[in-house]
N, C-alpha and C positions, 0 to 999 in steps of 0.2 A: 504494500500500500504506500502512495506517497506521504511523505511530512516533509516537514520545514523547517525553520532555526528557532520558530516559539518553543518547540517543545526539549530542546536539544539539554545533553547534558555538557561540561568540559571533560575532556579528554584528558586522563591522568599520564604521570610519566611522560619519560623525552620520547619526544617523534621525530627520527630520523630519517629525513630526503634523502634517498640515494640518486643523485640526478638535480640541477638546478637550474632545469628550464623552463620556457614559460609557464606551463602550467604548475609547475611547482611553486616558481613565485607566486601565481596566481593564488595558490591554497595555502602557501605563509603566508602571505598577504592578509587572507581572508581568517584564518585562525588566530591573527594578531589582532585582527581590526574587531574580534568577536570577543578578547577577552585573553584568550591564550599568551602564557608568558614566555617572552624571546628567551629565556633559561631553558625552555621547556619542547626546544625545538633546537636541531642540529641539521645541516647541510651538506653529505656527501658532493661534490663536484673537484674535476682535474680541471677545469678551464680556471685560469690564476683569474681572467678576467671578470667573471662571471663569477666564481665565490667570492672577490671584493667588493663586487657591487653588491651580494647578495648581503654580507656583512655589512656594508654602508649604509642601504636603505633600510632593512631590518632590522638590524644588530645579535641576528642569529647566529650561534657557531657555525665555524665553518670548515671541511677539513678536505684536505688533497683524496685523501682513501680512506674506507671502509675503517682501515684497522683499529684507528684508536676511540672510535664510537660505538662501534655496532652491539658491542657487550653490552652496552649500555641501555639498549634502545627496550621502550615498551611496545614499539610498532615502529614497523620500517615500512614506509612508503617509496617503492621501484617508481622512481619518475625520470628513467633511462628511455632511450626510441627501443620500439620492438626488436632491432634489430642486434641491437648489441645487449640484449636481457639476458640471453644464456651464460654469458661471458659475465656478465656484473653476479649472477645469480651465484654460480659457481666458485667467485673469490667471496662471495659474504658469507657462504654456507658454513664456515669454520670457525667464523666470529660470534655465529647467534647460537649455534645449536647446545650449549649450557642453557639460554635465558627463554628461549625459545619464543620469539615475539611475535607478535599479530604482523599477519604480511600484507599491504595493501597496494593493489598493482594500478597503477593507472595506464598503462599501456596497452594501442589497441591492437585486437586480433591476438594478445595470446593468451591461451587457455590456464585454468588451475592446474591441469593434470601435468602441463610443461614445466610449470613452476616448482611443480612438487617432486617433479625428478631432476632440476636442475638443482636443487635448494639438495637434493637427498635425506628431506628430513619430513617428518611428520608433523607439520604446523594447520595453524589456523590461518588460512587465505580467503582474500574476501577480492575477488578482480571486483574495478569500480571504470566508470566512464566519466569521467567531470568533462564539464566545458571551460572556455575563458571568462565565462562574465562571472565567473570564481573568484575574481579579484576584486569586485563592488558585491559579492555577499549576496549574488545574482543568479547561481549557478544551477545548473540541473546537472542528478548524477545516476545514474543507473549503478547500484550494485547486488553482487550474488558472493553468498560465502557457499564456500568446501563444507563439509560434513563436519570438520574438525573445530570449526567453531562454532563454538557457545552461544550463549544469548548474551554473555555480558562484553564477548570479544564483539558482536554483531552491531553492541548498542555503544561499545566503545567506535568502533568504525563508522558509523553511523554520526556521531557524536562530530568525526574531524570532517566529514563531506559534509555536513549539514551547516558546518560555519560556514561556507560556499554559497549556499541556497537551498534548494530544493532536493529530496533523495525518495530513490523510488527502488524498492526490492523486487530483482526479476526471478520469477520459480523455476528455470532453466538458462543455462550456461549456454547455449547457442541462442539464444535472443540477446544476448548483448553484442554481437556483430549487429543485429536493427539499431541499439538505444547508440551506437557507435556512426550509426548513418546518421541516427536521427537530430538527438544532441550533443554528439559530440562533434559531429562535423557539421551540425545546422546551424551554429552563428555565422560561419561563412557564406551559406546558401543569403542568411537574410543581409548579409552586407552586402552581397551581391545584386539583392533585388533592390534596396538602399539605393546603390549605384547606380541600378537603372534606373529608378526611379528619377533621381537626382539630374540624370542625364537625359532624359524624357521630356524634363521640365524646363532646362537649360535651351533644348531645340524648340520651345514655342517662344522660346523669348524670356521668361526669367535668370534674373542674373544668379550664379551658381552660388553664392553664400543665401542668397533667400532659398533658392531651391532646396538647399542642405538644408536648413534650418527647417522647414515647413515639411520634408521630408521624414527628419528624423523625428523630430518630435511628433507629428502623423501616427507614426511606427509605434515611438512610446505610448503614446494613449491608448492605440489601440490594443497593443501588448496589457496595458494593466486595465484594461477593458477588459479583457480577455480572464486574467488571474482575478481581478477585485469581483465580479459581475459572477464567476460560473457557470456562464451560459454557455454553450456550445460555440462554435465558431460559426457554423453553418445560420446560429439562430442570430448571431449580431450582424452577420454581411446582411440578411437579410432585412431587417431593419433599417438597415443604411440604403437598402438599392430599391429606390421607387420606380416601377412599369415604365418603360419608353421612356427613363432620365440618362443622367450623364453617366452618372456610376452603373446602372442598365450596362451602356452602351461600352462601358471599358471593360466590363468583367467579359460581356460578348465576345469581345477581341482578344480575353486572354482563352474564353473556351475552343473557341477557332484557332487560336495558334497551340492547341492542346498543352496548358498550363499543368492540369491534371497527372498526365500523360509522363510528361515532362518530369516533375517531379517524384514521378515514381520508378522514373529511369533513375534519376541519377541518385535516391536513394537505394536502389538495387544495386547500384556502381559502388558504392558506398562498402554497400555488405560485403560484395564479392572481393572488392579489396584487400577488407577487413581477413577472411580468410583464405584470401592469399598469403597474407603474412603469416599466418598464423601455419600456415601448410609448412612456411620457408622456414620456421625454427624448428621442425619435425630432422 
């Protein structure tokens, strides 16, 4: 079921980042700005450049490798790219397996059961899908635990995506290649439709900071139209679109240029993606 950051608890113990990129920052970010104490949070990362920054703006620790944190940690969060998770997986497996911590992956397309044989240990995994608007406290997550976790490891995990925004528990591990189409690559989809909009508006003649402006904020209303209101989507377009009006006439032109269609290709592209990577670390 979803929830939200009203009901959330704080997340005890250090949480260590393995990984410190955007979306990582995005989720210190978002567990700093909820309450959570920069003590209480460590940053795996080799880029010298990007662990000073993360130090700077933060004031989280920050450490070149694994080694001199991991023992420590009450939950590691993998925020490595899919592609090099085998490889990060494998050097931390020797640092945690005494304390044995909550493992929470945010990378897309690879499964629990990869983790579980890279890790070669019997832990509590919970894969998660966050987005970027993770950084304003904005975020939607899709997550699923392993069998190995608890209810209080679930409600601990629970606890650190939920300073994000929004979290939504999926009852099978192959629907999160969907919540990875959907939200986790759909703030791009909507900047992109942003952009054409913006650019839409620009060719009848508005100059492009009005058009930005009347664009975005368009967007935001409707968006917390959307969350404040609980009405369906289907039930608020319609309200807005009177017989033989203007909004009529534009939605016309997006069913004709199959909008519909359209976007169910390119979340299909999405999935298929998603497990392609997930095949490649097999």
């Amino acid at each position: 079921m979803p929830s939200n950051s009203e009901s959330r608890t704080q997340a005890p113990g250090l949480t260590v980042f393995i990984g410190g990129g955007n979306m990582a920052r995005s989720l210190v970010g978002a567990l700093l700005h909820d309450g959570t104490a920069a003590t209480s949070i460590a940053v795996v990362e080799p880029n010298d450049a990007t662990r000073e920054a993360l130090a700077r703006d933060f004031g989280v620790a920050v450490h070149a490798t694994a080694d001199a944190i991991a023992n420590d940690a009450d939950v590691i969060v993998l925020a490595t790219k899919p592609q090099v998770m085998k490889e990060v997986c494998r050097a931390l497996a020797a640092h945690i397996a005494d304390r044995k911590p909550l493992i929470l992956s945010i990378a897309a397309g690879v499964r629990i059961a990869q983790l579980r044989e890279w890790l070669g240990l019997e832990l509590p995994i919970v894969r998660t899908m966050p987005n970027t608007p993770a950084l304003i406290g904005a975020g939607a997550t899709g997550l699923f635990a392993n069998d190995a976790t608890d209810d209080a490891r679930r409600a601990q995990a629970e606890a650190i995506l939920a300073a994000a925004g929004r979290t939504a528990w999926i009852e099978r591990e192959d629907l999160m290649d969907a919540v990875t189409a959907l939200s986790g690559s759909g703030p791009a989809y909507f900047f992109l439709l942003v952009e054409a909009l913006e650019d839409a508006a620009v060719a009848q003649g508005l100059p492009r900071a009005t058009a930005r402006a009347l664009a975005t904020q368009t967007c935001l209303g409707a968006g917390r139209m959307l969350v404040e209101s609980g009405e369906a989507p289907a039930v608020l377009r319609e309200r807005v679109t009177s017989p033989n009006g203007t909004t009529a006439a534009a939605l016309d032109a997006f069913a004709a240029g199959g909008l519909r269609e359209l976007a169910a290709k390119a979340v299909d592209a999405a999935v298929v993606r998603g497990r392609e990577l997930s095949a490649s670390q097999d």
